[in-house]
N, C-alpha and C positions, 0 to 999 in steps of 0.2 A: 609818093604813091602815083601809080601812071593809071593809066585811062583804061587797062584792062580788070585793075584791081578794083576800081569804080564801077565798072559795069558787073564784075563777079558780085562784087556787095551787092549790086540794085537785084541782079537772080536770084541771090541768098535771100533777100526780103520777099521780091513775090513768090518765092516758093511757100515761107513762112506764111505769108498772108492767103493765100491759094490751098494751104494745108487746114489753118483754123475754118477758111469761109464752107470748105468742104467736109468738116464737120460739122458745123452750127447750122447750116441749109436743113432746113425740113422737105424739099424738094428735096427728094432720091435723086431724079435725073441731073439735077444743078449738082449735085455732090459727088456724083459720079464724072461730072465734068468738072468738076476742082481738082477731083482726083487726077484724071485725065493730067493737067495743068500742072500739076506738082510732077509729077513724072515728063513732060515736056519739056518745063522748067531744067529739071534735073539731067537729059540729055544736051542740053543746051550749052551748061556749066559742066560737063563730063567733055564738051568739046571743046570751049575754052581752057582744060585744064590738058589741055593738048591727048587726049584717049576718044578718038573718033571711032575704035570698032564697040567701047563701049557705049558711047553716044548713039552709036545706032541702033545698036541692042535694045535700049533703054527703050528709045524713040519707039521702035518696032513694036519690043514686048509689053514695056511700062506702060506707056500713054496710047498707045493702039490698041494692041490685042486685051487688054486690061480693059481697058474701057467700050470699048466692043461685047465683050461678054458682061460688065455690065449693064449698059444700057441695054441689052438685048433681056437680060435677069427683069431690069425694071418694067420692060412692058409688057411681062407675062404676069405681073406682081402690080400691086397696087404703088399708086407712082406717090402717093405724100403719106408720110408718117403722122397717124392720130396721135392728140394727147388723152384718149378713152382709152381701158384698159380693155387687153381682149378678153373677149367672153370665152368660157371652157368649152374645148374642145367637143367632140362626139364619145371622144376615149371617157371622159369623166364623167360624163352621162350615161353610161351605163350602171 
């Protein structure tokens, strides 16, 4: 095994570990930057797997413009998730 296959494995892990912490975060903006981090991750490995116009793609659309429009979602929205259920709407009140 040579030194590129070692370092593919160590990406293939932080991706893995970068995908679960960006679910389990209660902070939106931290899981919206895990997100971010799994798609940065994944251009990274798209460029050691020798595909650089895909690598940049990724880079661009994935971990950029993706997390861009969420972080921008999150601060028009409330940034941490309750464990209270929401109350009914105005619709149901009628």
């Amino acid at each position: 095994m040579n030194c590129i296959a070692c370092i593919e494995y160590v990406i293939i892990g932080l991706m893995i570990i970068s995908a679960i912490l960006a679910v389990e975060w209660r902070d939106l903006l931290a899981a919206a930057v895990g997100m971010a981090a799994v798609s940065l991750f994944a251009s990274i490995l798209f460029f050691f797997l020798q595909a650089p116009d895909v690598a940049m793609t990724e880079a661009a659309i994935g971990a950029a413009l993706s997390g861009a429009v969420f972080i921008f979602a999150i601060k028009r929205t409330y940034r941490y998730e309750t464990e209270e259920e929401e109350k009914p709407g105005w619709w149901v009140r009628w």
